[in-house]
C-alpha positions in Angstrom: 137.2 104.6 73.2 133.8 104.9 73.7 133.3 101.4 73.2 135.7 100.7 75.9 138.4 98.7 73.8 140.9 101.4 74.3 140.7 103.1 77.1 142.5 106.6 76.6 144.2 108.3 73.7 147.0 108.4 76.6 147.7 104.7 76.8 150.9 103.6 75.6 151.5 102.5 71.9 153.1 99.3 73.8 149.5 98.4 75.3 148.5 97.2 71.8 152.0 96.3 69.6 154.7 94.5 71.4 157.3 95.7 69.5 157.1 99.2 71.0 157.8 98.1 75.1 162.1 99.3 74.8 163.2 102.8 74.4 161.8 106.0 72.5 159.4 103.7 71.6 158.3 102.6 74.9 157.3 106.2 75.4 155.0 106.9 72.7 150.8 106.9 73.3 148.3 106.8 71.1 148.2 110.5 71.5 151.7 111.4 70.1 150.5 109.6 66.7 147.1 111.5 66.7 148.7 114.8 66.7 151.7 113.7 64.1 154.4 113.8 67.4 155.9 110.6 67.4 159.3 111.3 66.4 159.2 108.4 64.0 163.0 108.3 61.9 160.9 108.6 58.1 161.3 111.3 56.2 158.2 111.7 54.5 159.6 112.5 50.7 157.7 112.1 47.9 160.2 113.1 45.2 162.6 109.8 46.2 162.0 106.9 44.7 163.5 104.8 47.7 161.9 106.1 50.8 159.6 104.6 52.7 156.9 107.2 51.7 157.6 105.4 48.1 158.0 101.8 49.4 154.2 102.5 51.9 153.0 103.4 48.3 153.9 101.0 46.0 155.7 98.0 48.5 153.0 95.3 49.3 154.1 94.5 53.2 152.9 97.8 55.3 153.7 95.5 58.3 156.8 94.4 57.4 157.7 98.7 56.4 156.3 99.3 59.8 158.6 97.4 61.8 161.9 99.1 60.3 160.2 102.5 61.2 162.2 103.4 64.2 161.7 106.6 66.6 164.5 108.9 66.6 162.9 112.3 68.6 161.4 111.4 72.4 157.4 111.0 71.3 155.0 114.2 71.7 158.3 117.1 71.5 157.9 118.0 68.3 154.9 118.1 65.1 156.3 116.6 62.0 153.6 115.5 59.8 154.6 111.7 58.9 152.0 109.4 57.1 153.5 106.6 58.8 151.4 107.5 62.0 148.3 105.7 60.7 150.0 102.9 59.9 150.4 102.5 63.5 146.8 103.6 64.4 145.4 101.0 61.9 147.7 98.3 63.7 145.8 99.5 67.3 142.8 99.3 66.2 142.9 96.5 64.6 144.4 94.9 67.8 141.8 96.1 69.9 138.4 95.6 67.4 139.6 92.4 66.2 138.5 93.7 62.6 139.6 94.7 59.9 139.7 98.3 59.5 138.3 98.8 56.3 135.4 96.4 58.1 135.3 99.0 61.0 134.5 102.4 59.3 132.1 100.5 57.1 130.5 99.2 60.4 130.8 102.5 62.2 130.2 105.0 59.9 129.5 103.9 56.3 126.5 102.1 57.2 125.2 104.2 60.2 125.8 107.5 57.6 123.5 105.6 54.8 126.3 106.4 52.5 124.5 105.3 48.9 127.7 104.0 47.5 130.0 101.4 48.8 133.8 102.6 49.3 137.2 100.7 48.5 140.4 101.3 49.7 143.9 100.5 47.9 145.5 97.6 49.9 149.5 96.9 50.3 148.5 93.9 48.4 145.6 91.6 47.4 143.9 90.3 50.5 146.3 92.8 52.6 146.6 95.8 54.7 144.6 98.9 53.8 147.0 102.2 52.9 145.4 103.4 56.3 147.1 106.5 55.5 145.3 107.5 52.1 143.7 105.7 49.2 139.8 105.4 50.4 137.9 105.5 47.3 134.3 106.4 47.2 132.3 109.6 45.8 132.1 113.3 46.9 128.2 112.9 48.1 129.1 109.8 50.4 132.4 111.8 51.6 130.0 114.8 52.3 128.7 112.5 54.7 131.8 113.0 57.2 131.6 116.8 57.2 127.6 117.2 57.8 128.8 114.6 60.4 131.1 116.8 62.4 129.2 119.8 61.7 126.5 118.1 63.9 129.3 117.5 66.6 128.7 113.6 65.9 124.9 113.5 65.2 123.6 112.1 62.1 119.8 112.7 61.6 119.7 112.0 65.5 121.6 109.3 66.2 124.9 109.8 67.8 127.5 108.1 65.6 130.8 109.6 66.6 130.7 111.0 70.7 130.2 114.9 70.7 133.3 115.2 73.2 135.7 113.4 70.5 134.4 115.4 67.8 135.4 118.8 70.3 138.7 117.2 71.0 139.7 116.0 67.4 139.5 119.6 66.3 141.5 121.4 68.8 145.2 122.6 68.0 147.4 120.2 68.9 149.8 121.8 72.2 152.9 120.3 71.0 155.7 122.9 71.8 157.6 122.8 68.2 
């Protein structure tokens, strides 16, 4: 946002991934999968060996899951926690950056936070998609990193890597009314 290739957390999903311009779908923002409100039909289970939760874990196409996910509750009525939402979020980002995401945080934080240890993360296969929602492997010193980060609203030894007024907003209770 604050380089100005997304303009609002309130832009539709649609602005970024033409398969969400009919429906529920054409309803959801950026927003709704930010605060885990997007009515998505996937039941996050980790005890079934055939759900999508599984399949995101062990399956090696995350866009391919991603476009069976469907949206069964109208977008920002209701909090259900569904890992599926950064799948999504990777997708708009990637869309709007033009990189990689894995490419992005190193570029945007892991370098500008002087982390001392380079960081992997598991991919949907070799060459693939990052597991946007988990699976970012590093150390707990270089993780530290991201807290002293957001206890400094954004600051890190002076330089303002992450905007003070996103830092504010990511931390505020979400106003969803379920």
């Amino acid at each position: 946002i604050d380089e100005g290739k997304i303009k609002s957390v309130d832009e539709p999903v649609s602005h970024y991934l033409e398969d969400f311009n009919e429906g529920l779908k054409a309803k959801l923002t950026i927003k709704n999968l930010l605060q885990m409100s997007a009515g998505f039909d996937f039941e996050e289970s980790y005890i079934d060996p055939f759900s999508l939760t599984t399949e995101s874990y062990y399956g090696s196409d995350l866009k391919g899951l991603s476009k069976r996910i469907g949206i069964k509750v109208e977008p920002g009525k209701v909090y259900n926690y569904q890992s599926c939402n950064q799948i999504f979020l990777q997708q708009i980002l990637e869309k709007a950056t033009g990189k990689k995401l894995s490419d992005y945080l190193s570029e945007k934080l892991w370098k500008p936070l002087h982390a001392n240890h380079d960081a992997s993360w598991s991919l949907d296969h070799e060459g693939g998609d990052e597991k946007a929602f988990c699976c970012v492997n590093s150390n707990a010193r270089d993780f530290g990193r991201l807290g002293l980060l957001y206890m400094h609203q954004g600051n890190w030894k002076g330089t303002q890597v992450v905007s003070k007024s996103w830092v504010e907003e990511s931390i505020k209770p979400a106003s969803i009314l379920d």
